[in-house]
C-alpha positions as CSV (number, residue, x, y, z in Angstrom):
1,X,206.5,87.9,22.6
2,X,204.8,87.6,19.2
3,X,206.9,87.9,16.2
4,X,205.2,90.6,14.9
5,X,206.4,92.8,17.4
6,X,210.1,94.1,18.3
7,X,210.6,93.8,22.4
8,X,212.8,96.1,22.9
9,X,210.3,98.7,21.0
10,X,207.8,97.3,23.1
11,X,209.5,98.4,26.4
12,X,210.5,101.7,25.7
13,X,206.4,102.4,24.6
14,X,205.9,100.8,28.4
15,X,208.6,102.9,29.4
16,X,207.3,105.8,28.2
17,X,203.7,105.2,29.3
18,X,204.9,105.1,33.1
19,X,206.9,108.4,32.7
20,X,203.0,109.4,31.3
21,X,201.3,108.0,34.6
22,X,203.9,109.5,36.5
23,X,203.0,113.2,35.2
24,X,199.3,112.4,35.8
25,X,200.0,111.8,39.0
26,X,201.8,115.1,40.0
27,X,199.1,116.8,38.2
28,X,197.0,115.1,41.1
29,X,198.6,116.2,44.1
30,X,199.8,119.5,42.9
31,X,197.3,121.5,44.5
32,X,197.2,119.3,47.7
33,X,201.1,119.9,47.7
34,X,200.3,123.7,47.7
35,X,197.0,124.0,49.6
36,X,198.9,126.6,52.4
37,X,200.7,128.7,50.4
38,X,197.8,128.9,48.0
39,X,194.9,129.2,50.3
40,X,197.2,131.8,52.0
41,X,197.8,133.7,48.7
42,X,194.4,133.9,47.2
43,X,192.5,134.1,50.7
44,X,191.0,131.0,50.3
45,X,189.0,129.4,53.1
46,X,189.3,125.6,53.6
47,X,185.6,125.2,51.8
48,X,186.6,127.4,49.0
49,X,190.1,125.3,48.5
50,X,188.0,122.1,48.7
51,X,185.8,123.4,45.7
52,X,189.0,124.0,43.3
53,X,190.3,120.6,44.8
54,X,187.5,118.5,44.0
55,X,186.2,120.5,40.6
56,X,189.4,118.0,39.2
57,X,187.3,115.1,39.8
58,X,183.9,116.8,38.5
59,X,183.9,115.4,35.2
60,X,186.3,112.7,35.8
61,X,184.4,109.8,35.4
62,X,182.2,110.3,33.0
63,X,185.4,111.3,30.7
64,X,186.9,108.2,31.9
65,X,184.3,106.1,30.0
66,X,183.3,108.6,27.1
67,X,187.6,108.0,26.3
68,X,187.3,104.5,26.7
69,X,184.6,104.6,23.6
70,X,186.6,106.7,21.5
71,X,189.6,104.6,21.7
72,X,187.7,101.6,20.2
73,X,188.2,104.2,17.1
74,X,190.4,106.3,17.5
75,X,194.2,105.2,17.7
76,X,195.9,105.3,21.3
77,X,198.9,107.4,20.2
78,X,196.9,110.4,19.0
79,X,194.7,110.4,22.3
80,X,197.7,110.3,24.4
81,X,199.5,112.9,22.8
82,X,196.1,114.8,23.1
83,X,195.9,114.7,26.4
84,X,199.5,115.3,27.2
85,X,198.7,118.4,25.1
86,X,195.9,119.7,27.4
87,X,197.7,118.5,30.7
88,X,200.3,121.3,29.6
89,X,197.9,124.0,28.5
90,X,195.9,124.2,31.7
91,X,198.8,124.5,33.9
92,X,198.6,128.2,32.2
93,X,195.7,129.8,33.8
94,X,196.7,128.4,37.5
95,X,200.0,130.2,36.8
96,X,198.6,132.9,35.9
97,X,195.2,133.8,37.2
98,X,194.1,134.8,40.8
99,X,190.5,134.2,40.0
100,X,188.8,131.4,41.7
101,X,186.5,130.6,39.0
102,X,189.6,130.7,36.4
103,X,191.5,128.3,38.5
104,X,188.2,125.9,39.0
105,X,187.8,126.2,34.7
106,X,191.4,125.2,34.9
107,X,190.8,122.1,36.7
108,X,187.8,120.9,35.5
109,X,189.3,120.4,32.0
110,X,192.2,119.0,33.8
111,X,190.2,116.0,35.2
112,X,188.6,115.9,32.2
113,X,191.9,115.2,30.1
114,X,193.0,112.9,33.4
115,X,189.9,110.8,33.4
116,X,190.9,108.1,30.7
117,X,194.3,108.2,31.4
118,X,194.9,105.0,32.9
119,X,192.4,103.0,30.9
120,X,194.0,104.1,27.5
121,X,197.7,103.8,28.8
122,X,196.7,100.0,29.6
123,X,195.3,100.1,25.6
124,X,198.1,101.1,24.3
125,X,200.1,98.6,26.2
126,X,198.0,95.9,25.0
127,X,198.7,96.7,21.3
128,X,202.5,95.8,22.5
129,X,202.2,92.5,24.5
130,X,200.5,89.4,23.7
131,X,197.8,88.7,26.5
132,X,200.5,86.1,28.1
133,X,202.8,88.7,28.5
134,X,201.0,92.3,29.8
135,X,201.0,91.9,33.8
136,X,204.9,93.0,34.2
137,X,204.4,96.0,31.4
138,X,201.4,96.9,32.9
139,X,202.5,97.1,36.8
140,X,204.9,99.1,35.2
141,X,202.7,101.8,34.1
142,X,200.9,101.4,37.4
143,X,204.8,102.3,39.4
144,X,204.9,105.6,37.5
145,X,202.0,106.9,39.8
146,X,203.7,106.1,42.8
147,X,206.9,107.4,41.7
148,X,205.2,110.3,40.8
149,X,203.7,110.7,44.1
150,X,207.6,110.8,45.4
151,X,208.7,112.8,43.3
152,X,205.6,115.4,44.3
153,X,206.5,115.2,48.1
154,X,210.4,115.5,48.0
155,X,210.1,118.5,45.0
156,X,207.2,120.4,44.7
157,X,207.7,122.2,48.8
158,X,211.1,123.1,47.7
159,X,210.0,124.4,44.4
160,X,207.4,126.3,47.1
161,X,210.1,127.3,49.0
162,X,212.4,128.9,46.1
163,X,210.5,130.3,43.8
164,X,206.8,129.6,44.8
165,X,203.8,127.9,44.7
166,X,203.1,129.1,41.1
167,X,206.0,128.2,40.0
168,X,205.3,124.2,40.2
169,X,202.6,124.7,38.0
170,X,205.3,126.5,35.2
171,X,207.4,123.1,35.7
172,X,204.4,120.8,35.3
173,X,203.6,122.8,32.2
174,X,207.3,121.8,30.9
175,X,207.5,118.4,32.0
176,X,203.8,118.0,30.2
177,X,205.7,119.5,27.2
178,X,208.9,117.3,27.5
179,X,206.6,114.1,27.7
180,X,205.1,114.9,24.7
181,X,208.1,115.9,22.4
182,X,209.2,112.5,23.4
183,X,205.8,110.9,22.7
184,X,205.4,112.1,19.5
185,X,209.0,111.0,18.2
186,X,208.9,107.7,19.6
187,X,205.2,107.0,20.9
188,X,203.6,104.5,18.0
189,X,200.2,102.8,17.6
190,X,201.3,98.8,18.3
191,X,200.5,96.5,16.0
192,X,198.9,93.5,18.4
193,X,195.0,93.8,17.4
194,X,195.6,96.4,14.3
195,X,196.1,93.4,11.9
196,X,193.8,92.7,9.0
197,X,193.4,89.2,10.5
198,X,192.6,90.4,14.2
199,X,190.0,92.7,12.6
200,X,188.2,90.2,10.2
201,X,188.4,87.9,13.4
202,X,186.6,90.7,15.6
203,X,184.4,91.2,12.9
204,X,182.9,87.5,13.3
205,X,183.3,87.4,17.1
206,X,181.0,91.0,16.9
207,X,177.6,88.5,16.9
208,X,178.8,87.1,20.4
209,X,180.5,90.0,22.1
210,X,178.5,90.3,25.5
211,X,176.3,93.0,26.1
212,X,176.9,96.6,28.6
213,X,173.4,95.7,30.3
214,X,174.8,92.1,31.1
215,X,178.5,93.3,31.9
216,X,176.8,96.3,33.9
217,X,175.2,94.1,36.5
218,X,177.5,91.5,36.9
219,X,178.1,90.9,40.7
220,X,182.3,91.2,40.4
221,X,182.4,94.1,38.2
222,X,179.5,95.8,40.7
223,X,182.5,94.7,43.4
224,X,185.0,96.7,41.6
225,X,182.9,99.7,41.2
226,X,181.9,99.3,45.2
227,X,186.2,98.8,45.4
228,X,187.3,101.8,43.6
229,X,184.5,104.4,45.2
230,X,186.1,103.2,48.5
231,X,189.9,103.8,47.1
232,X,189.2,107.2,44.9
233,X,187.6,108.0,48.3
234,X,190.7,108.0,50.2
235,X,193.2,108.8,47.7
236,X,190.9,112.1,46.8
237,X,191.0,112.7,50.5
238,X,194.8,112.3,50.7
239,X,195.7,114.0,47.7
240,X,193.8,117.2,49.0
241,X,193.9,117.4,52.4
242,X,197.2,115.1,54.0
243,X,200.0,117.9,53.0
244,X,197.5,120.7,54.7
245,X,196.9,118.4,57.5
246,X,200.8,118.1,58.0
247,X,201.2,121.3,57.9
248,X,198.7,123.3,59.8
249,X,197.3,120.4,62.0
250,X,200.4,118.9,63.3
251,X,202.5,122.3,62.5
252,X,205.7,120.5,60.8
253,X,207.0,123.3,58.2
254,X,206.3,122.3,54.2
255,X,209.6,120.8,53.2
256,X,209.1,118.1,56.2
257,X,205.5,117.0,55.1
258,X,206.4,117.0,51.8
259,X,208.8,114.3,53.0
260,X,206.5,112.6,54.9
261,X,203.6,112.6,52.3
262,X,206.5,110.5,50.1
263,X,206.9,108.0,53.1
């Protein structure tokens, strides 16, 4: 670890940064998680519930890479507790609102706050670990999706089955709040790459930085784009539909395909 930076600070921004991936991710599945009670609630047909479900990934992408720009100047801590901020807002109007266009507005910002998620958690990591260092940290990050996804499956149908389908939407509003109460007192910008030597050092590396039309068409990062259509593909597909599926197709009640979405 470089002697600029304290480890054990370090960790607990890494730490922090999963617990971050593994909100985003139950802000994925929600509505997959409560496709039957809310398609049943709001007389939604399967076309209409596949509209709100996919108006999350609408904008998606392209915020994904307008984010990526603005952390090259804005710092990481900010943008995180941004988004966090936003994450919690929008649960509002899905807790609130019967209105099929409301809830679709809801989600659309949603993925829009979502989209650069991962990208800037991985900066902010960075700024914490020297390059020899950042494959443990980061697949650490990376678990707090899945654990999220757990969580999601054994929780959110018993939450259903209490108090609700709406009411998830009130506890992903909290935990959004909770994250970033704990972000802001303890989240920091790290100091790896913030250095007045690092920038004078980027500043004469800038002449010999490769260029977007050259990084653009390069066969493996073409790969990776052909890779992750395939995987958003299926993971879209699963988020939505699987719990329905579960459900209505093969008829097993909500707390038992919750469980079996985990598995």
């Amino acid at each position: 670890m470089s002697e600029h930076v304290n480890p054990k600070r370090a960790w607990l921004i890494a730490i922090l940064l999963a617990l971050f991936m593994l909100v985003n991710f139950i802000d994925k599945i929600a509505i997959g998680m409560v496709a039957v009670p809310m398609m049943a609630d709001l007389g939604l047909s399967p076309t209409e519930f596949g509209v709100v479900a996919s108006s999350f990934f609408w904008l998606f992408s392209i915020s994904g890479v307008v984010g990526g720009f603005i952390a090259n100047r804005v710092s990481a801590r900010w943008l995180l507790l941004a988004m966090a901020v936003v994450w919690s807002a929008v649960q509002l109007p899905v807790i609130v609102s019967s209105s099929l266009m409301v809830i679709i507005f809801a989600r659309v910002l949603l993925g829009i706050a979502e989209g650069p998620s991962w990208p800037i958690a991985v900066h902010a990591c960075y700024k914490w670990f020297p390059n020899d260092k950042r494959n443990l940290p980061v697949s650490v990050i990376g678990q707090g999706a899945t654990v999220g996804l757990l969580f999601a499956g054994f929780i959110m149908p018993m939450v259903t089955a209490h108090w609700g389908w709406r009411a998830n939407f009130v506890g992903l509003c909290l935990v959004g709040i909770a994250w970033t109460v704990l972000w802001l007192v303890l989240g920091a910008e790290g100091p790896l790459g913030n250095t007045p030597k690092a920038s004078d050092a980027a500043a004469k590396s800038s002449s010999h930085r490769v260029s977007y039309a050259r990084l653009l068409t390069d066969t493996t990062i073409l790969s990776n784009f052909v890779l992750h259509f395939v995987a958003y593909w299926g993971l879209a597909l699963t988020l939505t539909w699987l719990p329905a599926f579960l459900q209505k197709g093969l008829q097993y009640d909500a707390v038992t395909a919750g469980r079996l979405f985990a598995l």
